[in-house]
C-alpha positions, -999 to +999 in steps of 0.1 A: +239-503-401+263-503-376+254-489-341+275-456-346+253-448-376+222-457-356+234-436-325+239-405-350+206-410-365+190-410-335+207-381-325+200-362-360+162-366-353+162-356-316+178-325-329+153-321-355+124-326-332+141-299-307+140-276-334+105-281-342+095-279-307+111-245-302+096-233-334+063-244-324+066-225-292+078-196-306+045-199-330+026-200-300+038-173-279+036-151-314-001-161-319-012-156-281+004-119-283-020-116-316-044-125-297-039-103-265-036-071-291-066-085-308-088-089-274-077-053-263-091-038-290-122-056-290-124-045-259-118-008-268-142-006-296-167-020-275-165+002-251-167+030-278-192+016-292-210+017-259-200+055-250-211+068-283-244+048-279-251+064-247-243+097-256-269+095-285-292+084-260-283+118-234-290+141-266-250+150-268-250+150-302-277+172-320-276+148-359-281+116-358-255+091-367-273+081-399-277+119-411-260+128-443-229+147-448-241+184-459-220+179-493-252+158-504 
């Protein structure tokens, strides 16, 4: 193999391991956005969660949560 072929097989696999370093980071910036939107609405239903628990607790809502629908 002579060094010109060496050379441009060196170079073929730095270009290769650019690639996959871009698409990895790509991946990563994707995922972290998943899990940005993912924490947000954690955080929302949480503090749903919460709001609707305290409201049962002021008496706001006259049935209970667990009450049947009146179709039963």
């Amino acid at each position: 193999m002579t060094i010109e072929e060496r050379l441009v097989d060196i170079e073929i696999k730095i270009a290769r391991q650019e690639d996959l370093a871009d698409t990895l980071n790509r991946t990563i910036y994707e995922q972290q956005k998943k899990i940005d939107e993912l924490e947000a609405l954690c955080t929302a239903l949480a503090r749903q969660l919460r709001e609707m628990r305290d409201a049962a607790k002021d008496g706001a809502h006259a049935a209970p949560f667990n009450e049947k629908p009146p179709h039963y």
